[in-house]
N, C-alpha and C positions, 0 to 999 in steps of 0.2 A: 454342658449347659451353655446355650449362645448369648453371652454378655453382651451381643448387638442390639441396640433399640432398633426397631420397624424401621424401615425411611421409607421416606416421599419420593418415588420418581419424579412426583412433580418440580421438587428441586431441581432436578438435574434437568429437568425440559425448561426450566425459566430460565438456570443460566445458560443454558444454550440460546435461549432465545436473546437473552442481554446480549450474549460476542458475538451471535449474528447481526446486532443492530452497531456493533462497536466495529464492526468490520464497514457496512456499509456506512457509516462514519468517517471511517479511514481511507474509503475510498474515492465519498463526497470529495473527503480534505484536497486529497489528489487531481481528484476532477477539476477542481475550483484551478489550482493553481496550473494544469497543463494547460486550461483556458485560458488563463490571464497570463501565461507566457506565451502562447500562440498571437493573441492577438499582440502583444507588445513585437513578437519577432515580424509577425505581418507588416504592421507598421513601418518599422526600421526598414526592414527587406523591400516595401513600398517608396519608402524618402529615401534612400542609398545615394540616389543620386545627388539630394540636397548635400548627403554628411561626406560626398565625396574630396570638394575641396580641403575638410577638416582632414583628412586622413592625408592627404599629399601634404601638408603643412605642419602639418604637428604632430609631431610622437608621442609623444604624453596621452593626448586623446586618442590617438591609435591602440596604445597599452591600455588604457582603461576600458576602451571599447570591446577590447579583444578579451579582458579580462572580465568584462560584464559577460561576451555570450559564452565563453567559459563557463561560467558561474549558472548562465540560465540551461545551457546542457545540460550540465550534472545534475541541475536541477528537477528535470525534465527526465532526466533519467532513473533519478530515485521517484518520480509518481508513476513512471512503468514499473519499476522495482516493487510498487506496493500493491499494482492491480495484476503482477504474474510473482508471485511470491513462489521462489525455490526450497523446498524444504524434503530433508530425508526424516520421515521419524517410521520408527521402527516398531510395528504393532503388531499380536497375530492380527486376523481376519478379524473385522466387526462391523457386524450386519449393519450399525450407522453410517459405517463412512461410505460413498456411494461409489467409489469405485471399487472394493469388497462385495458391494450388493451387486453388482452388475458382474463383475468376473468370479470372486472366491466360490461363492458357493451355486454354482452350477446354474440350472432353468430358475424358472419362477417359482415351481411347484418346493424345490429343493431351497432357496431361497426361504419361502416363506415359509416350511415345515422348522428351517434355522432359526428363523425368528421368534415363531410360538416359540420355540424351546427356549432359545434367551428370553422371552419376557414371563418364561412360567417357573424362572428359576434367579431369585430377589439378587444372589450375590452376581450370576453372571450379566443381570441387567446392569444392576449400579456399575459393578468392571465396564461394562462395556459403555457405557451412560461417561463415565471418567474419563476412559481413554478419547473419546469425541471431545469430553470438554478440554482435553490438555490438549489437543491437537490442532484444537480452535484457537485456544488460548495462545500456543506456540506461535499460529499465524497471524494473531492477531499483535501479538508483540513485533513480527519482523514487520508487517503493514506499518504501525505507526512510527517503526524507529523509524522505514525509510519517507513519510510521512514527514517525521522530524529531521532529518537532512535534505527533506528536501526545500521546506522550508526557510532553513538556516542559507543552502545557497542561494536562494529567494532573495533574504535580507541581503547578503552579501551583493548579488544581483544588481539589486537595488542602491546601494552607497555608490557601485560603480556606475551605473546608469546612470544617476543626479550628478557625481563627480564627471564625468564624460562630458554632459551638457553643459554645466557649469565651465569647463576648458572651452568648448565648443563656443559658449556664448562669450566669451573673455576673447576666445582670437575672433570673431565677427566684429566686437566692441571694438576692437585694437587697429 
C-alpha cells in the first residue's frame, strides 16, 4: 500500500523557478559591485598622476592605498567567483540538467523517448525534479557566499579608501 499522497510537480517547477530568480539576484549583486569597482579603479588609474606625490612622501598613504586595491581585487574576484561557480556534485544522469540532455542520453530521438519515460513515471519525475532543485540550490548558496565576501571586501575597500584620502588630504593641509 503507497502511504505517498499525490504531488504537484508543479511544486517543484516554482521552486525552481524562485532559485532561478535567486541566482540572477546574485548575480545582479555581483554585476552592481564589479561596476562600481571598475569605475572607482578607472578613476584612480586616471588621477595616478595627482596621488603621485602622496605616494613618494608618505607611507601611511602608500599602505592604505596598497591595502585599499588589495581589498578591491579580492573583491572583484569573489564577483567572478559568483558568475563562474566551481562545483563537483555527483548525480546519475537527469534529463533536467542540460548538460545530461545534450551528451548522457544520445540524439534527440533517444533524449526525448528518456524523457516521456521520466515524466510518465511520478517517483522518477519528483527524483529527478529534486536532484535539479538541490543542485540549484548548492549553486545558489556558493553564488551568494561569494556575493557576501565580496561585499565585505567592499566595506573594507572602502574604510581604506576614505582612510587613504583622509592622509592624503592631511599631507596637502601640512
Amino acid at each position: 500500500m503507497n502511504l505517498m499522497k499525490r504531488q504537484d510537480p508543479n511544486n517543484y517547477w516554482e521552486q525552481l523557478e524562485r532559485l532561478e530568480k535567486l541566482i540572477r539576484a546574485s548575480e545582479l549583486k555581483a554585476g552592481v559591485l564589479f561596476s562600481f569597482h571598475s569605475l572607482i579603479l578607472g578613476l584612480f588609474a586616471e588621477r595616478l598622476d595627482f596621488f603621485e606625490p602622496m605616494f613618494q612622501g608618505n607611507w601611511l598613504f602608500t599602505a592604505f592605498t596598497g591595502i585599499w586595491l588589495l581589498c578591491v581585487l579580492t573583491s572583484v574576484y569573489y564577483c567572478f567567483k559568483c558568475f563562474m561557480p566551481r562545483m563537483e556534485l555527483k548525480y546519475d544522469d537527469n534529463v533536467f540538467f542540460f548538460r545530461d540532455a545534450v551528451k548522457a542520453f544520445g540524439n534527440s530521438d533517444e533524449y526525448t523517448k528518456r524523457l516521456i519515460d521520466i515524466c510518465g513515471s511520478e517517483e522518477e519525475l519528483y527524483t529527478q525534479l529534486a536532484e535539479q532543485i538541490h543542485a540549484e540550490s548548492k549553486i545558489i548558496a556558493n553564488k551568494f557566499g561569494s556575493v557576501q565576501k565580496s561585499l565585505r571586501f567592499f566595506a573594507l575597500s572602502f574604510i581604506f579608501a576614505i582612510l587613504s584620502l583622509i592622509i592624503g588630504i592631511i599631507q596637502i593641509a601640512s
